[in-house]
N, C-alpha and C positions, 0 to 999 in steps of 0.2 A: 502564391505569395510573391508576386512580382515584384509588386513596389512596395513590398515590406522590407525594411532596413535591414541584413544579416546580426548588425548588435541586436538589435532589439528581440531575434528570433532564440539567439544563441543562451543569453540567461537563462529563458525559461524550460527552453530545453536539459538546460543540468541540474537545473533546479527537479525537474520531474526526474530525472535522470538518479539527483542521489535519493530523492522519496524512493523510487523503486529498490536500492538500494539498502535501505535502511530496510524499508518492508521485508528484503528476502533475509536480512540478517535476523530481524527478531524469528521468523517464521522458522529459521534453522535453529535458534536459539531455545525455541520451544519445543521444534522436534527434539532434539535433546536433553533436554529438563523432562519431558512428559515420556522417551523414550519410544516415538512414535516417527511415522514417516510424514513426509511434508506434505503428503494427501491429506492425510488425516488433520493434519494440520488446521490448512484449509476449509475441510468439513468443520472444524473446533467454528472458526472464525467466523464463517458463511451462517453456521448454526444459531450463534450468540447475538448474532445480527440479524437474523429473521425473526426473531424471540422477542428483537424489541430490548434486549437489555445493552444496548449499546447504542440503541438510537437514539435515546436522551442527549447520550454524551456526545458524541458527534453529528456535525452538521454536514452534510454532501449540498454544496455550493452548484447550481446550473449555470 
C-alpha cells in the first residue's frame, strides 16, 4: 500500500472496524436471550445460512 493515501486507508478501516463490532454485540445479545454460549451462537448463524433462509435476504458483495 505504498502509494495509497493514509486518509483514504483509515475510513474503511473503522468502518470494517465498527461492523465487527456491531456483529460481536448482537452475537452476545443473542447468546443471552437464547441463553446459550457464543459457539453455539455461531452454529445458530452458520446453520441459517447454509439452509438458504438468509441468502435471499442478503447479498455477499466480491
Amino acid at each position: 500500500m505504498a502509494g495509497i493515501p493514509r486518509q483514504l486507508i483509515k475510513p474503511r478501516l473503522m468502518e470494517l472496524d465498527s461492523a465487527v463490532l456491531e456483529l460481536e454485540a448482537a452475537k452476545e445479545i443473542l447468546a443471552d436471550v437464547f441463553g446459550i454460549r457464543l459457539s453455539e451462537v455461531d452454529k445458530m448463524i452458520w446453520s441459517r445460512f447454509e439452509a438458504g433462509e438468509m441468502g435471499s435476504k442478503f447479498c455477499i458483495e466480491r
